[in-house]
VMD Tcl script that draws the C-alpha trace (Angstrom):
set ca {
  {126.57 124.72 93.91}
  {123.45 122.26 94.60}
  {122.25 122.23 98.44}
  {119.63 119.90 97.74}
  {119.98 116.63 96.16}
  {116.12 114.78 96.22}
  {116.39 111.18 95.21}
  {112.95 110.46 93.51}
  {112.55 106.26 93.71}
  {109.92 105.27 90.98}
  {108.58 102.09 90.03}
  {105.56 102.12 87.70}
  {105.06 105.97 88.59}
  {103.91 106.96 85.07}
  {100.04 108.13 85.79}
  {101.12 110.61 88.97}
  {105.37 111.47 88.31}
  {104.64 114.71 86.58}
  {103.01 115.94 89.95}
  {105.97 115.49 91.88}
  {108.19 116.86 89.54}
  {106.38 119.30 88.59}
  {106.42 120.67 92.08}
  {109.99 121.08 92.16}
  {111.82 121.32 88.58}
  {113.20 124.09 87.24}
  {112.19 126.01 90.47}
  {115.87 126.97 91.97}
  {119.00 126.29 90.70}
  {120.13 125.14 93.80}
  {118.43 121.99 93.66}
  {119.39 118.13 91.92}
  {116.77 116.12 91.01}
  {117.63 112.02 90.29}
  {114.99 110.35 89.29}
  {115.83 106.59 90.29}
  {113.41 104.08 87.91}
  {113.15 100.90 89.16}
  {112.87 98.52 86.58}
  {109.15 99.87 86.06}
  {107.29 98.35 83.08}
  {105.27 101.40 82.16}
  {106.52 104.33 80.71}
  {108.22 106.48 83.90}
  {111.28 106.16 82.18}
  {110.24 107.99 79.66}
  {108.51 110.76 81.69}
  {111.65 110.90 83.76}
  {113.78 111.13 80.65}
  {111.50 113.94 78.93}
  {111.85 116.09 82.55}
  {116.26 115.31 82.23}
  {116.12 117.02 78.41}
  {113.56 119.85 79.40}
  {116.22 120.59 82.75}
  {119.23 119.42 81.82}
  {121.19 120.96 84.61}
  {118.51 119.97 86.87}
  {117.32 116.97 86.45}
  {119.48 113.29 86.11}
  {117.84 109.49 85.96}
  {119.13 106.42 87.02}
  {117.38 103.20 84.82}
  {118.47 100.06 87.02}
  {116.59 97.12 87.59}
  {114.36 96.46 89.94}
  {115.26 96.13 93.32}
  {113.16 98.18 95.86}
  {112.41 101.59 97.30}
  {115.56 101.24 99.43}
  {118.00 100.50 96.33}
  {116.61 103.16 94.90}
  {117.60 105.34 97.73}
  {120.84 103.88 97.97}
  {121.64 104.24 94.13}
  {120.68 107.81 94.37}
  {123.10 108.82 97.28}
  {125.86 107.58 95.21}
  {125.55 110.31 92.90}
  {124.22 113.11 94.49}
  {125.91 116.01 93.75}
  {123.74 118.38 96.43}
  {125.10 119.31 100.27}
  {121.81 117.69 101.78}
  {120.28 114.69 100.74}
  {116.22 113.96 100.73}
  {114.01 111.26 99.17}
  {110.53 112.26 97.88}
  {108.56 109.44 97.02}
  {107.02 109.67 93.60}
  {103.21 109.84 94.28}
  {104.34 112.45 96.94}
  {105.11 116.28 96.24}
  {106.79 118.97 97.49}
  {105.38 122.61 98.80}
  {106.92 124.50 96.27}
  {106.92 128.24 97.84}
  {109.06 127.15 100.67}
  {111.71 125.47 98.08}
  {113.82 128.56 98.49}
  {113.14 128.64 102.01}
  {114.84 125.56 102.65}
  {117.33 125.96 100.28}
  {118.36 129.04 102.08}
  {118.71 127.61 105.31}
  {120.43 124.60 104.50}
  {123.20 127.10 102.78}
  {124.09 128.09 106.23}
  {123.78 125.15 107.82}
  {126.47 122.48 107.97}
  {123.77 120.18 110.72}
  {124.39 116.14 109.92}
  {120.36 115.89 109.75}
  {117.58 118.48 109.16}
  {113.98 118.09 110.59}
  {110.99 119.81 108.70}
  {107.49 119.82 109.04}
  {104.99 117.75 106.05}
  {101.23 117.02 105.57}
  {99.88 114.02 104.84}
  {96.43 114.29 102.30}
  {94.03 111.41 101.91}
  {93.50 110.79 98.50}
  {89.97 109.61 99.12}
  {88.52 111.93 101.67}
  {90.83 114.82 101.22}
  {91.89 114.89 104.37}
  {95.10 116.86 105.28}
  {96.82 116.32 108.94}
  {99.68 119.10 109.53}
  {102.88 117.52 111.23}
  {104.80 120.59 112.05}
  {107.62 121.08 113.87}
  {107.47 123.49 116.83}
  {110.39 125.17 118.10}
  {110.62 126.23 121.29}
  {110.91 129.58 122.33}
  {113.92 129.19 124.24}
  {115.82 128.16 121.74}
  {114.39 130.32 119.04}
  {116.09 133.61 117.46}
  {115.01 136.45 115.41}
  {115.83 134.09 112.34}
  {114.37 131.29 113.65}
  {111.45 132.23 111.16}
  {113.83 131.77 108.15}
  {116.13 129.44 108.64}
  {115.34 126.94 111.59}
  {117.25 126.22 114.84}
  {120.15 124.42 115.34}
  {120.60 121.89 118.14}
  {122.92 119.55 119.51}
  {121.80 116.03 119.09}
  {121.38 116.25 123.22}
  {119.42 118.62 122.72}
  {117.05 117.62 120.33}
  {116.43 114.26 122.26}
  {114.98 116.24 125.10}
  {112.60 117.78 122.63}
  {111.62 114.59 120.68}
  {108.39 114.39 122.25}
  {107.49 117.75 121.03}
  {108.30 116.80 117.76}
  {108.38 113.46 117.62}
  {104.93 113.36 114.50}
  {107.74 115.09 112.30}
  {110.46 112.90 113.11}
  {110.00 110.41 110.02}
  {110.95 109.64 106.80}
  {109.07 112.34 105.21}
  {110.31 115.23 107.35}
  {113.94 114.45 107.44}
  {116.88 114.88 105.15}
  {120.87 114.37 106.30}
  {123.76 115.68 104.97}
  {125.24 114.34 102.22}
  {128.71 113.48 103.07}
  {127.45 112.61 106.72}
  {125.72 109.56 105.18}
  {128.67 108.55 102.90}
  {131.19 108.45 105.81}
  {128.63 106.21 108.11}
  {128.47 103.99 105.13}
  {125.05 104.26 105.30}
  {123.25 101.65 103.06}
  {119.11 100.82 103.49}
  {118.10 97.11 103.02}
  {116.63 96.12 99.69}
  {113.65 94.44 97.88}
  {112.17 94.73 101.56}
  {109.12 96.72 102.76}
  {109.00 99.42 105.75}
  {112.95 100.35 105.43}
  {112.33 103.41 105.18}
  {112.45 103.59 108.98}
  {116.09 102.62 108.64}
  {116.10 105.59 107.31}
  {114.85 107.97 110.05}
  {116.43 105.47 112.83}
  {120.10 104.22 112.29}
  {121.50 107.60 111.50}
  {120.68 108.71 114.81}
  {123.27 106.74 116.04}
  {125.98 109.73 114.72}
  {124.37 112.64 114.13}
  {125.33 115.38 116.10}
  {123.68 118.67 114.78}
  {120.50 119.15 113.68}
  {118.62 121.42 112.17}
  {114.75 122.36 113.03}
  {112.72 123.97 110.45}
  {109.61 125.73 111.60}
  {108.09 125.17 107.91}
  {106.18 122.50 105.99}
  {107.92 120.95 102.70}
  {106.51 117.29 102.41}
  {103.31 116.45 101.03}
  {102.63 112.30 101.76}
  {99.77 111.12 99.78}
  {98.20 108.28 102.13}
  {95.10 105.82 101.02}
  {96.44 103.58 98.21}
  {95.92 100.29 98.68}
  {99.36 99.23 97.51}
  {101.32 101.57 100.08}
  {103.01 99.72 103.08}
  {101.24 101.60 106.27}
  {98.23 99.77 104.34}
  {97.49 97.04 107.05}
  {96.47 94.15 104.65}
  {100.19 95.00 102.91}
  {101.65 95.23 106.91}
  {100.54 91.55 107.39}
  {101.22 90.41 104.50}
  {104.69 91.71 104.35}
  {105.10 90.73 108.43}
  {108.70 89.00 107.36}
  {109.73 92.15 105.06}
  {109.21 94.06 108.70}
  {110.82 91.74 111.07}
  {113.85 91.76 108.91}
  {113.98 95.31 109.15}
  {113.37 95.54 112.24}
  {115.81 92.66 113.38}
  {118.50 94.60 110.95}
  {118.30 97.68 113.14}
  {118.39 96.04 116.49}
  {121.87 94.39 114.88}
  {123.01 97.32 113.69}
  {122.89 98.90 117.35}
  {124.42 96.06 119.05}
  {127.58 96.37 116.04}
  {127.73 100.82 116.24}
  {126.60 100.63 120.15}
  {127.33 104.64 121.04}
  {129.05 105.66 124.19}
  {126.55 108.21 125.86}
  {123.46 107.48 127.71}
  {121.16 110.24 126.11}
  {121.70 108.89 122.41}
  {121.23 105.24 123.77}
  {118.12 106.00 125.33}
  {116.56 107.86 122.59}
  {117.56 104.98 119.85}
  {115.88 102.18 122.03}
  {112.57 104.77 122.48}
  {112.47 105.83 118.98}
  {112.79 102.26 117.83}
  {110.13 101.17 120.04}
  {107.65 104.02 119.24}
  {107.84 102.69 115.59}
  {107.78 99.19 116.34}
  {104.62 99.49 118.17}
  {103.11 101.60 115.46}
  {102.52 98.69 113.47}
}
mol new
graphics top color blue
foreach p $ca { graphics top sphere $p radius 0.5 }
foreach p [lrange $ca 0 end-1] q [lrange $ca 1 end] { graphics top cylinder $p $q radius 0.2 }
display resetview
């Protein structure tokens, strides 16, 4: 049985794919790869395709046209075949020694989201900044270590602001059939929705699971990457839309309690401000 579906979105990834794949395929049986090309006009097709023969039982590609990183997320949840559900971008990568790790944990966890730690690495200085996610020692067991900690979605708005860094795209991943039944869909041919997805599911989740371990490398310093801040101003529409989509989307799935009110209007205003 797959655990682990991860939805790789490419468009024009041919020169840097192989790294991200290579940091995951043929690793654990456990684990689905979809490769989602984008209408690229290069050859990731064909990189993608030559991974799908060499893994067949691995690795699957989607060949659509183009239409965004967000269709590319949403055509990949339609046919992922894992538990949990995660989207590496293709100039990203994975930590490969704590694949099985992860895979572990998520086999015992039925949480509707998971939170894990990731590094982001300049690709001009070098840089790397950790973005872990601490765990509190109240809450923590003897297999904390292992296989996280699970907490009510309560719960884990009290401890946002200790954790709050790893609380973004690339450190979270939701169950599979969580997202299916919340009809969850992410805008398309738009910049910066990726924040729809670490934002609107918040709305239902319930459990979630806290991993004390990194997975997520984010490659940062392109010049054609959204947080770039000519692309932010340039694309200032793309982010109001966005932006204007989620407010909307509150109003429409308002929730009852106070706690998960209060941490959608805070979480949506930390990111809003971060631009």
């Amino acid at each position: 049985m797959k655990q682990l579906t991860i939805a790789v979105p490419a468009y024009n990834s041919e020169k840097f794919l192989h790294v991200c794949l290579d940091s995951m395929a043929g690793l654990d049986d456990r684990l689905e790869i979809i490769v989602i090309n984008d209408g690229s006009q290069d050859g990731t097709l064909q990189v993608a395709n030559a991974y799908a023969e060499k893994y067949p039982d691995q690795v699957r590609v989607i060949d659509k046209e183009n239409g965004g990183h967000g269709s590319g997320i949403n055509a990949g949840l339609e046919i992922a075949t894992g538990r949990f559900y995660k989207v590496v971008d293709s100039d990203d990568w994975i930590e490969s020694e704590n694949l099985k790790k992860v895979l572990d944990a998520l086999g015992r966890s039925s949480a509707d989201a998971v939170v894990m730690g990731y590094k982001s690495i300049n690709i001009g200085s070098g840089n790397v900044i950790e973005y872990p996610v601490l765990i509190p020692e109240d809450i923590a067991s003897e297999d904390t270590a292992l296989y996280g900690a699970e907490v009510s979605m309560e719960e884990f708005s009290l401890l946002f602001d200790q954790m709050a860094t790893s609380y973004s795209f690339h450190g979270l991943c939701y169950r599979t059939d969580f997202l299916r039944r919340m009809d969850f869909r992410m805008s398309e041919k738009v910049f910066f929705e990726d924040q729809e997805y670490a934002i609107l599911p918040f709305l239902r989740v319930d459990q979630v699971l806290l991993l004390p371990y990194f997975f997520y490398d984010y490659q940062i310093g392109s010049a054609g990457q959204s947080v770039d801040f000519t692309n932010q101003a340039r694309r200032a529409n793309d982010l109001k839309q966005v932006y204007t989509r989620m407010m909307d989307y509150y109003h429409f799935n308002k929730p009852t309690e106070d706690f998960r009110k209060r941490f959608f209007i805070k979480r949506l205003a930390i990111s809003l401000v971060s631009y």
